[in-house]
C-alpha positions in Angstrom: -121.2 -177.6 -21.1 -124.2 -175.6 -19.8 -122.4 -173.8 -16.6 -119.6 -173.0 -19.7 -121.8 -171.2 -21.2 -123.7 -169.3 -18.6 -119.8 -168.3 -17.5 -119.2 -167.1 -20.8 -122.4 -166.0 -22.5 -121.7 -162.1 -21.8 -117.9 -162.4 -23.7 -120.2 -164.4 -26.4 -122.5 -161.7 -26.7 -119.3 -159.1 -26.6 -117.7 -160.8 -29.2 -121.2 -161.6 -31.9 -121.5 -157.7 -31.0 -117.9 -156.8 -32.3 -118.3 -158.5 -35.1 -121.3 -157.1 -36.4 -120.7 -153.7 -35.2 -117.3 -154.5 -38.1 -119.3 -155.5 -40.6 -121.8 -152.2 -40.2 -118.3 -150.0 -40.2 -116.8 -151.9 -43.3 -120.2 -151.8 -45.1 -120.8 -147.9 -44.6 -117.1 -147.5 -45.4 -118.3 -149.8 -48.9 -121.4 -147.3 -49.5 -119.1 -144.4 -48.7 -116.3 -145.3 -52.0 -119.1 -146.1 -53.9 -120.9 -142.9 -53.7 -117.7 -141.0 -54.3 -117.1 -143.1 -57.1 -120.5 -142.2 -58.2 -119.9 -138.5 -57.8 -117.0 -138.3 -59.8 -118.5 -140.4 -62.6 -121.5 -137.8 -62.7 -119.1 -134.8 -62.8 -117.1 -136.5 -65.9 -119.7 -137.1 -67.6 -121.2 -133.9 -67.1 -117.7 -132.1 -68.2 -117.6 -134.5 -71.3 -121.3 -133.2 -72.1 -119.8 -129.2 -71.2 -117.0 -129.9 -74.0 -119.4 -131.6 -76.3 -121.6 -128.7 -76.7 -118.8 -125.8 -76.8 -117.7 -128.0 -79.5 -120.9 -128.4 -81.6 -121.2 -124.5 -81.3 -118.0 -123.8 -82.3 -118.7 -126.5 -85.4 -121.7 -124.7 -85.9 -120.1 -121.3 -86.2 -117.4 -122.3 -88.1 -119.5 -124.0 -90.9 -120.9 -120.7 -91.6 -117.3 -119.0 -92.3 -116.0 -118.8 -95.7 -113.0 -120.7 -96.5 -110.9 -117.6 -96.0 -112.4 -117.0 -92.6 -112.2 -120.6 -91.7 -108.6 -121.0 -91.9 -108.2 -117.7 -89.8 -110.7 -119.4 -87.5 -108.2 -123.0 -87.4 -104.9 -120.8 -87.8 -106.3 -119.5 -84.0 -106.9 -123.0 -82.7 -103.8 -124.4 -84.2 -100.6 -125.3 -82.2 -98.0 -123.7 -84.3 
């Protein structure tokens, strides 16, 4: 069993080798997604918060119209 493996202990090596070298690749390939994932998360949210504020300012500017100039302001906004 012994002379086995001193025979084979360098293909042993090779092959513990392989395997973790895989496992490295597959785990930066896992960090890789997940950070891209994160990236487009951020910019989502970051365009959600763009709208959100146009939106209060429009809000903002609108509730100081009159009624008049508020429906000229919705008649612009309006699919017709």
């Amino acid at each position: 069993m012994l002379a086995l493996l001193f025979r084979f202990w360098p293909h042993i090596v090779g092959a513990v080798a392989a395997i973790f070298v895989g496992w490295k690749f597959r785990q930066s390939g896992v960090e890789a997604e997940r950070a891209r994932q994160a990236k487009e998360k951020l910019a989502a949210v970051e365009d959600r918060l763009k709208m959100d504020r146009e939106a209060t300012d429009i809000e903002r500017h609108v509730s100081s119209l009159s009624e008049d100039e508020a429906r000229k302001e919705a008649m612009r906004w309006s699919r017709h």
